[in-house]
C-alpha positions as CSV (number, residue, x, y, z in Angstrom):
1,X,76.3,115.1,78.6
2,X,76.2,114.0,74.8
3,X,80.4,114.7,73.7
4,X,81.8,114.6,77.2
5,X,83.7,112.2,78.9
6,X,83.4,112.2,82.9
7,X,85.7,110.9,85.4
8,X,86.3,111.7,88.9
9,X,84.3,114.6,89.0
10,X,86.3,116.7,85.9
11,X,85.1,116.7,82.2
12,X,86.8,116.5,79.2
13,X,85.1,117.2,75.1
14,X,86.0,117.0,72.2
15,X,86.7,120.7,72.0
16,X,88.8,120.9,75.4
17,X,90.7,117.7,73.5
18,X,91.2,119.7,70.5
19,X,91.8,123.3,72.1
20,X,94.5,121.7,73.7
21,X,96.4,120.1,71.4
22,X,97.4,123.5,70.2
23,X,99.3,123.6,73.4
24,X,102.7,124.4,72.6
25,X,105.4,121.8,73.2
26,X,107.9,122.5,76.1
27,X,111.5,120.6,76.4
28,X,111.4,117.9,78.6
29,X,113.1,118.4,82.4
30,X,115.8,116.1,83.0
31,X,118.5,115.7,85.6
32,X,121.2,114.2,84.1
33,X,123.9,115.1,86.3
34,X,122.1,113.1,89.2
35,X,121.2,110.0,87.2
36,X,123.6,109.0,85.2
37,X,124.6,105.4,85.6
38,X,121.5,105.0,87.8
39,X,118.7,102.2,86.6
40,X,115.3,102.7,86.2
41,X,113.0,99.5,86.0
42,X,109.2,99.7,85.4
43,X,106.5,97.5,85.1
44,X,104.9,97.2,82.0
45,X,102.2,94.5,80.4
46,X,105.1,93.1,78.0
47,X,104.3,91.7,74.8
48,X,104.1,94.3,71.9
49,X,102.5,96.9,74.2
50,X,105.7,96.5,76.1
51,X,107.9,96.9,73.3
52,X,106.3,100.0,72.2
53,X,107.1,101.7,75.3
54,X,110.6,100.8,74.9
55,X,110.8,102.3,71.7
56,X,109.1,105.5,72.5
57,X,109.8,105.9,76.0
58,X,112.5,103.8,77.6
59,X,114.8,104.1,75.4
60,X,114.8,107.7,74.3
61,X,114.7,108.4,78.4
62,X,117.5,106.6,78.7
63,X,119.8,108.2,76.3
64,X,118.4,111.6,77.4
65,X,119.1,111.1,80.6
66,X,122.0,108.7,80.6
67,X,120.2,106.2,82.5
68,X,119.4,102.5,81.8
69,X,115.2,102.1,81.5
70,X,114.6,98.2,81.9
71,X,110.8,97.3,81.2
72,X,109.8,94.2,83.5
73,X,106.7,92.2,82.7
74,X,104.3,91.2,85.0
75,X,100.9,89.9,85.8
76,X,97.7,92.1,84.7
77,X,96.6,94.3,87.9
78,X,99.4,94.2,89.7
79,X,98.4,95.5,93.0
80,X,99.6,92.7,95.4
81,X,103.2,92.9,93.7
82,X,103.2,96.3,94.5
83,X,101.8,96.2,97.9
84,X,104.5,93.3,98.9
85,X,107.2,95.7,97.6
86,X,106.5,98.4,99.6
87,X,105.6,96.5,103.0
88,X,108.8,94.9,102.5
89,X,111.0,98.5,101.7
90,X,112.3,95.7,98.4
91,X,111.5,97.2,95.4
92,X,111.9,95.4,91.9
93,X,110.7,98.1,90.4
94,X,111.0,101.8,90.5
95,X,107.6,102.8,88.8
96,X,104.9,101.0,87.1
97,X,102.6,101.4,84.1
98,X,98.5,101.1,85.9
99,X,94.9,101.1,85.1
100,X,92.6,103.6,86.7
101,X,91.7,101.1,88.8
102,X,94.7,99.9,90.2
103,X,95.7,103.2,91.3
104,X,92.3,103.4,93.5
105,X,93.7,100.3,94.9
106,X,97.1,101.5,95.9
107,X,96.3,105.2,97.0
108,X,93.7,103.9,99.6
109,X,96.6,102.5,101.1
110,X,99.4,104.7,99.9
111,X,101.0,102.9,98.1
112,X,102.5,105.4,95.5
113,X,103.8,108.8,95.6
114,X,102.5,112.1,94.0
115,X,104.1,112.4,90.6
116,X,104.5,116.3,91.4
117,X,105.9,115.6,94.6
118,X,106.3,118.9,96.1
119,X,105.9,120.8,93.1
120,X,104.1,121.5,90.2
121,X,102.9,119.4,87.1
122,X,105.9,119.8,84.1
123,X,105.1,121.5,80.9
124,X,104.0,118.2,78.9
125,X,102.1,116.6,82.1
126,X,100.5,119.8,81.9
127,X,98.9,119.4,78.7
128,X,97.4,116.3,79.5
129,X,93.6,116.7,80.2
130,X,92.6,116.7,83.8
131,X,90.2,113.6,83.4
132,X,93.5,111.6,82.1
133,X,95.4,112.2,85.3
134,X,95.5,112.8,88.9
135,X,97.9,113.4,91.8
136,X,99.5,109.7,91.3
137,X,98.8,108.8,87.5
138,X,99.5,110.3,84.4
139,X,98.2,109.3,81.3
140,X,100.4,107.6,78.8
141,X,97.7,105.7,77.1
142,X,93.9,105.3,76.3
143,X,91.9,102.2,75.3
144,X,88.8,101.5,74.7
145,X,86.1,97.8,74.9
146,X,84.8,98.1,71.5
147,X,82.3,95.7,69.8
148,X,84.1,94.1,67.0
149,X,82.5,92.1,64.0
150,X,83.6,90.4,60.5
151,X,81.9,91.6,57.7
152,X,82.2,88.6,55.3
153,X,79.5,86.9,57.8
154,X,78.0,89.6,59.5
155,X,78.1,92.3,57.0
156,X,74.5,92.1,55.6
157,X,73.1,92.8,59.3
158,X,75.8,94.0,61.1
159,X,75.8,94.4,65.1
160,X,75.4,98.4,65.2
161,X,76.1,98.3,68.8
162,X,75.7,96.6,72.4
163,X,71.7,95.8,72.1
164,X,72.5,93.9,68.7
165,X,75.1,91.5,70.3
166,X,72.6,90.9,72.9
167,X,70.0,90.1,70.4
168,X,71.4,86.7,68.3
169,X,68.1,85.7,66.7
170,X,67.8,89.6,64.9
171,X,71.3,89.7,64.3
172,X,73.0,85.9,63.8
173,X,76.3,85.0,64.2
174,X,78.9,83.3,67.1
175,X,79.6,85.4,69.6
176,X,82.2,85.8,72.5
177,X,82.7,88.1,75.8
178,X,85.3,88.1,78.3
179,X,85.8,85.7,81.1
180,X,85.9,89.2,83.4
181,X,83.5,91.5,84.9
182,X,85.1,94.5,83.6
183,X,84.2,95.2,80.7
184,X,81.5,92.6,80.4
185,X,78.8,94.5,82.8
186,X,78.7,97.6,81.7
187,X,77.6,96.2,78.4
188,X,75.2,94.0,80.2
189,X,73.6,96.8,81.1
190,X,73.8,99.1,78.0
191,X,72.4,96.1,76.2
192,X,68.9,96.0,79.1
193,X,68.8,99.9,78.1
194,X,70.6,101.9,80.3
195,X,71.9,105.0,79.4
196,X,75.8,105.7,79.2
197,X,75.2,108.9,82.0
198,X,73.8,106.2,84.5
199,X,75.6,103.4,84.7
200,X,77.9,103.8,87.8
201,X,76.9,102.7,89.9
202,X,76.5,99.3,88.2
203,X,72.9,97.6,89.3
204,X,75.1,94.1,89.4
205,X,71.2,92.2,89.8
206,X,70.1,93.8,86.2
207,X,73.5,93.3,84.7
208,X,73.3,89.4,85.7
209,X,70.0,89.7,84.7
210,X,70.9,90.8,81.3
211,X,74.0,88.4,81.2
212,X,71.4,85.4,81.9
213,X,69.6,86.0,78.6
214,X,72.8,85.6,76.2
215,X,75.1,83.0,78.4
216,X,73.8,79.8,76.0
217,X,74.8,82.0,73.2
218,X,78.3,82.5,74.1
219,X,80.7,80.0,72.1
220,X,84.0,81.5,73.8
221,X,84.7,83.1,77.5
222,X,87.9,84.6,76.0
223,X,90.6,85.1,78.9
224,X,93.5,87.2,76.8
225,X,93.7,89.5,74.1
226,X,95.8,87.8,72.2
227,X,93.2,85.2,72.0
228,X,90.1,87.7,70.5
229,X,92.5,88.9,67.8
230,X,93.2,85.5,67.0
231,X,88.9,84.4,66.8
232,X,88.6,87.5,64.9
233,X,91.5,86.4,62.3
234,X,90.5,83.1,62.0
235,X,86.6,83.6,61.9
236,X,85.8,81.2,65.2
237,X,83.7,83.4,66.3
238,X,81.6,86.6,63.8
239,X,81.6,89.3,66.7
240,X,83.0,89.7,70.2
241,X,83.4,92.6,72.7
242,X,87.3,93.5,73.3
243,X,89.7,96.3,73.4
244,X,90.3,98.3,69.9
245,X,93.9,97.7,70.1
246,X,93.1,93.9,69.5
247,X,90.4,94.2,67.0
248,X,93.2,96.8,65.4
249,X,95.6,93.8,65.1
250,X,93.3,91.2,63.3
251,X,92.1,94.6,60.8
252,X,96.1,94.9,60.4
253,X,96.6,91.1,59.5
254,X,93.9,91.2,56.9
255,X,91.0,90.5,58.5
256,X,87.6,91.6,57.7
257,X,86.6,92.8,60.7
258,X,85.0,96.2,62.0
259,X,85.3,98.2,65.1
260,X,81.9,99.8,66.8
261,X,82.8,103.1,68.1
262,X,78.9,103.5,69.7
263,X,79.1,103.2,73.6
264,X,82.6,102.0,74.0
265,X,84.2,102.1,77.5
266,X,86.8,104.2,77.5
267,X,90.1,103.4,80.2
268,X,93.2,105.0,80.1
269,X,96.8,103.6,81.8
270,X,99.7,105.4,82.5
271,X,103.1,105.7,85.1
272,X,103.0,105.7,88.6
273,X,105.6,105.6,91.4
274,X,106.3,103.0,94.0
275,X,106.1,104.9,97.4
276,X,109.7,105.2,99.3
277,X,111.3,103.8,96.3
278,X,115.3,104.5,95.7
279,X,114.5,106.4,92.4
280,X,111.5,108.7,93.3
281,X,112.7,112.1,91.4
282,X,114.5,110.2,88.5
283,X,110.8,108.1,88.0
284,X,109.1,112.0,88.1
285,X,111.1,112.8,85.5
286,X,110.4,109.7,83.3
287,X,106.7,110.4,84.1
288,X,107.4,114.1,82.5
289,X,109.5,113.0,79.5
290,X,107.0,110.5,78.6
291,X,103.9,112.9,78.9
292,X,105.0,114.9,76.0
293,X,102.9,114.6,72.6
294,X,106.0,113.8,70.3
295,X,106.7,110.9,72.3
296,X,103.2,110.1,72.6
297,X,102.8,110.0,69.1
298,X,105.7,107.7,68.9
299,X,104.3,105.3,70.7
300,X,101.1,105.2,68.7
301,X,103.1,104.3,66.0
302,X,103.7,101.0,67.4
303,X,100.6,100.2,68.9
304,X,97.0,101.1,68.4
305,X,96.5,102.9,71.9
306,X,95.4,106.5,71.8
307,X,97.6,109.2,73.3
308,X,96.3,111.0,76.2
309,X,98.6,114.2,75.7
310,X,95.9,115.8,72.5
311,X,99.3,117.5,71.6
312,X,99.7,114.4,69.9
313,X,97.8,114.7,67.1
314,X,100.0,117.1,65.8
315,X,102.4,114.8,64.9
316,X,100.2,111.6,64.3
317,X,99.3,110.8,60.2
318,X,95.5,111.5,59.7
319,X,95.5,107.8,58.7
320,X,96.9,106.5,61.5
321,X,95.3,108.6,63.8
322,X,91.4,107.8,62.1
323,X,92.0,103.7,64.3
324,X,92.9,105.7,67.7
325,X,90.1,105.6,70.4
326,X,91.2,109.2,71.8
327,X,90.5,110.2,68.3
328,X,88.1,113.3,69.2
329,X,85.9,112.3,66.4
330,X,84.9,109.5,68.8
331,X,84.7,111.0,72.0
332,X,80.9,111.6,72.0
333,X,79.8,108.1,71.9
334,X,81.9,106.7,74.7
335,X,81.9,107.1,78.3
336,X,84.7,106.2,81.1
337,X,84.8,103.4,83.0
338,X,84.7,104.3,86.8
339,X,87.6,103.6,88.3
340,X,86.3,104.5,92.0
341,X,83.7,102.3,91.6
342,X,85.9,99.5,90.1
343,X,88.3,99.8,92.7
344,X,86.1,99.5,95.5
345,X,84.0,96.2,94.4
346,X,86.4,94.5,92.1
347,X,86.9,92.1,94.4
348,X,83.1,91.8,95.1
349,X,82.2,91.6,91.1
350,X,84.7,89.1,90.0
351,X,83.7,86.6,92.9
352,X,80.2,87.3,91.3
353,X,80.9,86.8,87.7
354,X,82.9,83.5,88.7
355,X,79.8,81.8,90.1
356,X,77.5,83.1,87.9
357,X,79.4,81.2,85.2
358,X,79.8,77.8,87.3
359,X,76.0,78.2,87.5
């Protein structure tokens, strides 16, 4: 429905996000006397994402709980790392921050523990909306793939959405998409008129289909985000489908550019734990600490990722919080990528996509 967002059967609004940011904020539960001196080390993407989390989780965690928190970088979609650790009982890491998708991956094969364990969810995992977790994820994060444009060349006949792009003689201008399937398709197909309520599962034949009729006007297959800020900053391309957070940056830098809120795809990352791992409990109560909306709203602070705890808000500047894509002002004109679906044809798509653009 019109102002839901659906995932793994649950919904969430924009009045169940902002009902629940009333929540009231709990302490966090800690178990100092068991960890201190111990080392925590999780995966995270590095870069400035990764230093956010050190400043608004790792660090606080770690003087809370007199711990050391060590973030390790490592590859995007790091299931096989994962996987190898765990076959092999050798773990480099303790926990790991994961896509929806990569968490498919791992609990087919159980490959992570429950982040309750035994128990129940804590106070502050508690607040966070049922479509933003499950038994081995919690949210810490939400991003969406927006349609990004600069208005000094596009601005008289701006893209109002995924059709537009599609359309270069209409609406003019260079134009780049992602050297990835995800994230490329399901505007394929929003583009050919499909509707946001049936996309999953993707008709791959009418997304190549759609794909097909813009390839020759594609003047970048960008392959990191870094990169599409960087076109966007520089002008090399006038419009290009990638996550807000990287559209946010060129905006930040001075850029002229403008985010498209209308059918963005909507992801969300968060903590998981490594199964049979030597700091099970202590990563729990990371996953707890980090879930609350004060720390949340921390890490917003340092990158343009939504919170997924709506408790948030409540400490987040109305200014800051008008660029976030878990913004409920937003929330009716996205819808959430499927992570079952991604996680059981990934493999399938991307070998797709790959030949499609030898072809």
């Amino acid at each position: 429905m019109r102002g839901e967002m659906q995932y793994t059967g649950t919904t969430i609004g924009r009045r169940t996000f902002v009902t629940m940011s009333g929540a009231a904020l709990a302490a966090p539960y800690i178990r100092p006397a068991s960890a201190k001196g111990r080392t925590l080390t999780i995966r995270d993407p590095g870069g400035p994402v990764g230093e956010a989390y050190k400043k608004a989780f790792f660090e606080p965690f770690a003087k809370a709980a007199g711990v050391d928190v060590v973030g390790v970088q490592s590859s995007h979609g790091p299931t096989g790392e994962i996987k190898a650790m765990v076959d092999a009982g050798n773990y480099a890491w303790d926990g790991a921050l994961l896509d929806m998708s990569d968490v498919v991956i791992l609990t087919d094969h159980k490959y992570l523990e429950k982040v309750t364990g035994n128990g129940k969810l804590g106070p502050h995992a508690s607040q966070i909306p049922a479509d933003l977790r499950n038994d081995f994820l919690i949210g810490a994060m939400g991003y969406s793939t927006v349609l990004a444009y600069r208005q000094d060349t596009m601005g008289k006949r701006p893209p109002t959405g995924f059709a537009d792009f599609w359309n270069p003689k209409a609406i003019p201008g260079s134009r780049s998409l992602r050297k990835h399937p995800s994230g490329t398709l399901e505007p394929a197909l929003l583009a050919d008129g499909v509707s946001k309520n049936s996309l999953y599962p993707l008709d791959l034949d009418r997304a190549f289909r759609s794909l097909d009729r813009i390839k020759n006007d594609i003047a970048v297959w960008w392959t990191g985000g870094a990169q599409t800020s960087q076109m966007l900053k520089t002008g090399e391309v006038d419009c290009l489908i990638t996550w807000n957070s990287r559209a946010q940056v060129a905006i930040d830098d001075g850029a002229p550019v403008q985010i498209v809120w209308k059918d963005a795809m909507f992801s969300f990352a968060g903590f998981a734990i490594l199964r049979g791992g030597p700091n099970v409990e202590l990563m729990r109560d990371f996953i707890e600490f980090s879930s609350s909306g004060e720390r949340q709203a921390e890490f917003v602070k340092h990158s343009t990722s939504g919170p997924c705890n709506p408790k948030a808000f409540d400490f987040i500047e109305p200014k800051l919080a008008g660029i976030l894509p878990t913004n409920p002002a937003y929330l009716a004109d996205m819808f959430v990528m499927d992570a079952a679906w991604w996680g059981a044809n990934n493999a399938m798509a991307q070998e797709r996509y790959e030949n499609w653009l030898l072809g």
